[in-house]
C-alpha positions in Angstrom: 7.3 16.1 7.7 11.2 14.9 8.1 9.4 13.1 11.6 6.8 11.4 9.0 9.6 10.1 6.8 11.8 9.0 9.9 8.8 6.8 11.3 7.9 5.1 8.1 11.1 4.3 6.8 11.5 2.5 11.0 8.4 0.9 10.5 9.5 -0.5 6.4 12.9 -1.9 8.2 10.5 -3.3 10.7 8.7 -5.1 8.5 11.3 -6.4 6.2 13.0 -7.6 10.1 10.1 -9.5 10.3 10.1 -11.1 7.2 13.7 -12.4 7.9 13.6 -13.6 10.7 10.4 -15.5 10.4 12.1 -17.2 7.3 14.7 -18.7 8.7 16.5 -19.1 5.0 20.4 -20.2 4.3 21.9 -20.2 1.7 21.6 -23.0 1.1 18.2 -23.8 1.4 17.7 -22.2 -2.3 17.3 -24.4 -4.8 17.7 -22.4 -8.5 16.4 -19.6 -6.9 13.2 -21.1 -4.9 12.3 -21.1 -1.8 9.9 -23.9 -1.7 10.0 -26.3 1.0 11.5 -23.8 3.1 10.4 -24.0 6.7 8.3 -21.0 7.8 8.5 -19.5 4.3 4.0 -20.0 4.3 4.4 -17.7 7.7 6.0 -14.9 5.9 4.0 -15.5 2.8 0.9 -15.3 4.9 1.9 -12.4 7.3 3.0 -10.5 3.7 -0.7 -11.1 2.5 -2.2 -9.8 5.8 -0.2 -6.7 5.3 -1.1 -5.8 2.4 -4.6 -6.0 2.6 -4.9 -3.9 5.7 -2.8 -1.4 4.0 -5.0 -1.8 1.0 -8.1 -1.5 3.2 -6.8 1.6 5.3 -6.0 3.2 1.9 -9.2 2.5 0.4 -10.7 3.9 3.6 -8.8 7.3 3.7 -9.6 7.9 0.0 -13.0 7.3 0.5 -12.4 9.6 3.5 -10.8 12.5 1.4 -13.1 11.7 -1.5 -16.0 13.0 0.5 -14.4 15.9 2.5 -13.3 17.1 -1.0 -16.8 16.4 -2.8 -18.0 18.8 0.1 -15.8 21.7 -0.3 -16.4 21.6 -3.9 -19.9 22.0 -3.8 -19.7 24.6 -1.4 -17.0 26.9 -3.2 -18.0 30.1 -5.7 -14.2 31.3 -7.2 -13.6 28.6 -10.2 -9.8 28.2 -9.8 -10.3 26.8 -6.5 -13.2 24.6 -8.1 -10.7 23.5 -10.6 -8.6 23.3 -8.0 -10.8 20.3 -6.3 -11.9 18.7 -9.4 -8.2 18.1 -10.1 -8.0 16.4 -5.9 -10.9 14.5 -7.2 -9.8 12.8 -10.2 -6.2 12.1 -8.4 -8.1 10.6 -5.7 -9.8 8.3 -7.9 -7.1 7.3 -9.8 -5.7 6.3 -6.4 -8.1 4.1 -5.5 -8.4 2.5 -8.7 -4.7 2.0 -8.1 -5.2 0.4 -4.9 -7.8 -2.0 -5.9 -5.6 -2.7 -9.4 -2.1 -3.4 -7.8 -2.4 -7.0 -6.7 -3.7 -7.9 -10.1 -1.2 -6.1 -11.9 1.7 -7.4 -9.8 0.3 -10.6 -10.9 0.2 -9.9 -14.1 3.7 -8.9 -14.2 5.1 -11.8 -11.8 
């Protein structure tokens, strides 16, 4: 588990590497706070998007995934707290994906 955490907090200083680098942003290439006009700054943007919707996709993917797997050992157990057990996974895997498939819009809602 501690290996997990280890590899995805590289691979999130990775990424934000990436980002500065392809910017290429001074100081004083802000103007009141906006980065517009800033060369490369459509590269990150665009790199940012494809990102994101491969992890959305890949996320969408292994809930599906689990969704299934979990549908299947709920209709095959008998004892009722381990069917209550997997309705619960159920609904928290649902909830996930509607998460997924809500955040951009609710990101833009709140930017």
């Amino acid at each position: 588990m501690k290996q997990t955490k280890l590899v995805f907090i590289v691979l999130l200083i990775g990424l934000f590497a990436v980002q500065f680098v392809l910017a290429e942003v001074s100081p004083s290439d802000f103007k009141n706070g906006s980065v517009e006009g800033v060369e490369g700054i459509e590269d990150v943007r665009s790199s940012i998007a494809q990102i994101i919707a491969i992890v959305q996709w890949a996320a969408g993917g292994i809930a599906v995934i689990a969704l299934a797997i979990t549908g299947i050992q709920f209709m095959g157990v008998s004892d009722p707290y381990e069917k209550k057990r997997l309705a619960d996974r159920i609904k928290y895997i649902l909830v996930g994906i509607v998460i997924v498939a809500l955040s951009i819009p609710i990101v833009d809602l709140i930017v």
